[in-house]
N, C-alpha and C positions, 0 to 999 in steps of 0.2 A: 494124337496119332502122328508120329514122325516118320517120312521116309526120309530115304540117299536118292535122289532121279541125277540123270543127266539132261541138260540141256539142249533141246534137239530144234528148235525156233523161239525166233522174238521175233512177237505178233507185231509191237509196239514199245514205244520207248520213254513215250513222256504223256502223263505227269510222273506216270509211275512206267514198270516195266510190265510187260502180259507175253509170260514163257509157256511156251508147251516142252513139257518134262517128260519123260518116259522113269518109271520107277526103275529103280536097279537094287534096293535090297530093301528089306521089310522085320522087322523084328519075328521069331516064331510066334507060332501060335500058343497059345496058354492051355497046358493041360491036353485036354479032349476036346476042347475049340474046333471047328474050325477056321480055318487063315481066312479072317477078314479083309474086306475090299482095297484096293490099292496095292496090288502084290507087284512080284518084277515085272518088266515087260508092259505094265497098266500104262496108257495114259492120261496127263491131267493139265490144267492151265493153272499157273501161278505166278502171282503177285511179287515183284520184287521191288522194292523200295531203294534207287541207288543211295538216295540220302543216307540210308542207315546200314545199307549192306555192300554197297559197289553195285556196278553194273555188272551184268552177266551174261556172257555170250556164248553162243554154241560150242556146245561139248564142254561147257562148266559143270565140275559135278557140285552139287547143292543138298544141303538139307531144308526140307520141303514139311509143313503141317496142315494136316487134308482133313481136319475134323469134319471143318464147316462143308468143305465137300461132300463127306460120308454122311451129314445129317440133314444133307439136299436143301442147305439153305439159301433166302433170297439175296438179299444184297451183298450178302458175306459170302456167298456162296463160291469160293476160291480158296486153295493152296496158297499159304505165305512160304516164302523164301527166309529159310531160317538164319542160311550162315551157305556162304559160298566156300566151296572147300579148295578152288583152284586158284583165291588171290582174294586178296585183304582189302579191304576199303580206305579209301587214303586216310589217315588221322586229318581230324578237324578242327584239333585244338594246335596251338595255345590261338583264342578268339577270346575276344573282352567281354563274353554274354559270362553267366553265372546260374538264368533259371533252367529248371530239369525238367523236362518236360515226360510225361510217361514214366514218372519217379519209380526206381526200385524194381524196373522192371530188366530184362539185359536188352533193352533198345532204348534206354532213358538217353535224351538229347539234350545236350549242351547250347541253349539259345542266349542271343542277345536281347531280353525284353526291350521292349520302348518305356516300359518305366520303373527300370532299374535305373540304380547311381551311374555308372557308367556309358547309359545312355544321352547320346543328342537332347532328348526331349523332358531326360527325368526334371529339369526346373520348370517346363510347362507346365505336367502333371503331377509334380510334388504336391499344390495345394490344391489342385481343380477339384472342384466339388458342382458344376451344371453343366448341363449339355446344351442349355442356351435354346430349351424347345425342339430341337434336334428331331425329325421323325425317324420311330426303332419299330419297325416291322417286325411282328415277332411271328414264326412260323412253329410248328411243333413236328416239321417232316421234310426234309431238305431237298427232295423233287420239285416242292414247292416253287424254290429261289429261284432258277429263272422266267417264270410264266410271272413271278414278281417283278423281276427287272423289268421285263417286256414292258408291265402295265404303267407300273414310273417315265421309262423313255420316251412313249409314245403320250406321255402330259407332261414331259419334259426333257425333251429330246437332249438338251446340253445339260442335263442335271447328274452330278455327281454322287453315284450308289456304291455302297459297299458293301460288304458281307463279313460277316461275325461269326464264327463258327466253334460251336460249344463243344465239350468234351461230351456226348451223349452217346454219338454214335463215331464213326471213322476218328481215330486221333490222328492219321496222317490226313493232309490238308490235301497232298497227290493223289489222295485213292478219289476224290472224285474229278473225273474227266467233265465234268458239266460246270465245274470252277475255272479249269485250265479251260476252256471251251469259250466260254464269257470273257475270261482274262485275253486270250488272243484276239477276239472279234472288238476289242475295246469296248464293251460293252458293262463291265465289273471294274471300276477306279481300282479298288482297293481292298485285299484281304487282312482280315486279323485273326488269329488263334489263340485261345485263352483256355484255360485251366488247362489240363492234359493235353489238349490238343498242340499242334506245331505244322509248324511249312507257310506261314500268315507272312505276307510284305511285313506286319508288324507281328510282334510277340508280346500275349501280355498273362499276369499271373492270373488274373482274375475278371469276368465279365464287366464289375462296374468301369476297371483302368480299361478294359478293352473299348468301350462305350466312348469314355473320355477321348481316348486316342481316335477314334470316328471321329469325334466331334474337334479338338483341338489340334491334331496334328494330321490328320491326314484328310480334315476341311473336307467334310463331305455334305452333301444335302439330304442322306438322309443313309439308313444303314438298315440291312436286313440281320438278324440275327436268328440261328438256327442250328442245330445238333449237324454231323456231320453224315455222311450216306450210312443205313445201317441202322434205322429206329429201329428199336428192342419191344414187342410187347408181348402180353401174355393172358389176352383175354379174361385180366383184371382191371377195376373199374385203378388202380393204383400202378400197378405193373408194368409202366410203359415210359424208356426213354425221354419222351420228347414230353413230359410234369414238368421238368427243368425251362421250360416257355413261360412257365409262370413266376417261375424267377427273375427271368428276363425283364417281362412287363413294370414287375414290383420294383424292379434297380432303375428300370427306365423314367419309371414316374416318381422315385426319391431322388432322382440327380436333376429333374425340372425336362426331361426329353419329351416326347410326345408318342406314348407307347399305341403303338397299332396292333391290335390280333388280328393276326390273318385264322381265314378257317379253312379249317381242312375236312373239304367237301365231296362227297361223290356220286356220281348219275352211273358208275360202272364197277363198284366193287359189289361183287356179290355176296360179304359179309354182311346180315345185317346190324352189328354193332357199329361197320363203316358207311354204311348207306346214308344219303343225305349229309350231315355234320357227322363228324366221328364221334363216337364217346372219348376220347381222347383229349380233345379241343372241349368239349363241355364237360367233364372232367378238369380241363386247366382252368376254363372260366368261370366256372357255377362254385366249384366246391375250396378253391385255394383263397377263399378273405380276401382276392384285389380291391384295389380301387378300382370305382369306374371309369374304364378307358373304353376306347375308339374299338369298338368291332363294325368291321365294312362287308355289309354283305350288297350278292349279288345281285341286280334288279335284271332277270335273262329277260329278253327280245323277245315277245310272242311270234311276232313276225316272222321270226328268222328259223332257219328249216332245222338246223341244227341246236338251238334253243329253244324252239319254242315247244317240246316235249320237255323242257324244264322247268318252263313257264305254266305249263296245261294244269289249273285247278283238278282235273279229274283223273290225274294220272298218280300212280304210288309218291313221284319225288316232291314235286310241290307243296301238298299239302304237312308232310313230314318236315319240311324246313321249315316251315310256314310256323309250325307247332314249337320247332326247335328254337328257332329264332324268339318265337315268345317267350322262352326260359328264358334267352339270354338278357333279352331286356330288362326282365327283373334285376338284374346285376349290373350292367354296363349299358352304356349309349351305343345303340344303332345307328350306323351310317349308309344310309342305302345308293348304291354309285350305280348306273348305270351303263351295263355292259356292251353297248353299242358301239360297234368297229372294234371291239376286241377281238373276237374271233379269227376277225383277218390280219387282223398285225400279230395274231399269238401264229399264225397257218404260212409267218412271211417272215418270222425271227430267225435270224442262221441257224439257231440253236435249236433242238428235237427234246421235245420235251417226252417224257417218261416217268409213270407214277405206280409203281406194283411192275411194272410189264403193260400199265395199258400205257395208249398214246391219248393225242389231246384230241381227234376225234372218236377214240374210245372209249374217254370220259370229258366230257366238257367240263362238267361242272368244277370239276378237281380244280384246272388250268388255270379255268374263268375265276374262280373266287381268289386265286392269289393274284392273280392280275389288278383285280379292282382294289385289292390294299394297295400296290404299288399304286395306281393310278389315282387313289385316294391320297397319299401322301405326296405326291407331285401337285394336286390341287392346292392340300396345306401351303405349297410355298409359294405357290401361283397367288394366294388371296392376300402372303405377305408381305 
């Protein structure tokens, strides 16, 4: 669904751009139809991308596509800015990259990989084949990654993290403001974009080079790796984005790294497929053939007022993870970390965590369990 709007405010400007558009023309209606949503006069907010389109500013006319709008979706849920019709984006070429990022599409990007010929790094990564133990956090839901970073910093305060960000969901690297968020607070060393994806400090074709360059060239202590805003699912035990985690794990444990699952937990989705462990996360671990790697779950605080309804044997969540967690250990090693001072360093982070629409005292649990991977993999290098 494409309109014409004109540009009537910019909300914001970076990572990405956030316009409020007013429609100005609409394709007819089909037949005996009647004219669907987003007519003249409507307004809407949309996404514009300068990397790809230019900047835009009041009174720009634009073409504008409001699918995701009309189908009231969550993290997609926005108008993209198709094509600015009042000025041209400056050309970006001639630049010494070669990979295509978004291949075949009319937004396909011109990057310079870090391990192509022409790159600085391509004789580091020409033959690298280990990540030298490397710890790779691997998430299946990218809310996740900061309440990760948190739990890292606070067991390693000067320890160097970074983010891997998989073609699953968002391929622009800009559409999430919780990357750009972390990158200003100094809090995130380092991004990398791989497969489709683009906008990474480094560019690479493929998750295993992306891994390498964590590890080789952008020297990190450990790296979270995750699909971008925008997990896809479809109340299939297969149908869902963020299977590609178990890619991750598997590349992570053939290059010698030290694959982490994070789980993706909840005390506040009122789905029961997402209640307690998602099917999703036991889905990645139970039925995909890994090795047995590191799953860190969370040991909550009885004590504590906000945990200890997570803790409570007699209550619906405990004993359901309790259950859940027994699968998993048929497959993989349990690590049980316990969540003590978390709460408060997640309740003291510059950054606002956000998982569905809940917050982090709307869902503890969610926060809490990616924390204690981070805070788990920062132990890893404490003991090294």
């Amino acid at each position: 669904m494409i309109r014409k709007a004109r540009v009537i405010e910019v909300r914001y400007s970076s990572p990405h751009q956030l316009l409020v558009c007013e429609i100005v023309a609409a394709p007819p209606p089909i037949g005996a139809e009647p004219a669907v949503s987003f007519q003249p006069g409507d307004a809407c907010r949309a996404i514009c991308y300068p990397d790809l389109i230019g900047y835009a500013g009041v009174g720009d006319t634009v073409q504008i596509e409001v699918s995701p709008l009309a189908k009231n979706l969550g993290t997609g849920g926005a108008a993209m800015v198709l094509a600015n019709e009042s000025r041209l984006p400056f050309d970006d070429l001639p630049n010494p990259g070669h990979l295509v990022k978004a291949r075949y599409t009319p937004y396909q990007k011109i990057v310079l990989g870090a391990d192509e010929p022409d790159s600085p790094f391509h004789s580091v990564l020409q033959a690298a084949d280990s990540l030298q133990g490397l710890p790779v956090l691997v998430a299946d839901i990218h809310s996740a990654l900061p309440a990760i970073v948190a739990g890292f910093l606070q067991g390693r305060p000067d320890g160097k993290i970074g983010y891997i960000q998989t073609d699953g969901g968002a391929l622009p690297l800009a559409f999430s403001r919780v990357v750009a968020e972390l990158k200003a607070e100094g809090l995130l060393a380092t991004t990398i974009t791989c497969g489709q994806s683009f906008g990474g400090d480094y560019e690479a074709v493929s998750l295993p080079s992306a891994l390498l360059i964590a590890d080789l060239v952008a020297d990190l202590d450990a790296v979270v790796v995750t699909q971008g805003p925008g997990n896809l699912g479809t109340d299939t035990r297969w149908g869902f984005s963020g299977i590609a985690g178990a890619e991750a794990l598997r590349v992570a444990a053939a290059l010698q790294g030290h694959p982490v699952a994070v789980l993706r937990m909840s005390s506040g989705d009122a789905r029961p497929r997402h209640y307690g462990i998602s099917h999703h996360t036991l889905t990645m671990l139970t039925w995909m053939e890994l090795p047995p790697i590191d799953v860190v779950e969370p040991v909550f605080q009885a004590d504590c007022p906000v945990e200890g309804p997570l803790a409570d044997p007699d209550s619906s969540f405990a004993p359901l993870v309790a259950s859940q967690m027994s699968l998993l250990s048929e497959h993989h090693r349990i690590c049980p970390v316990e969540t003590a001072g978390l709460y408060g360093a997640l309740e003291d982070f510059p950054i606002k965590f956000s998982t569905m629409g809940r917050s982090l005292s709307e869902d503890p649990a969610a926060f809490l369990a990616a924390a204690v991977a981070g805070k788990y993999a920062a132990e890893l290098l404490n003991k090294a």
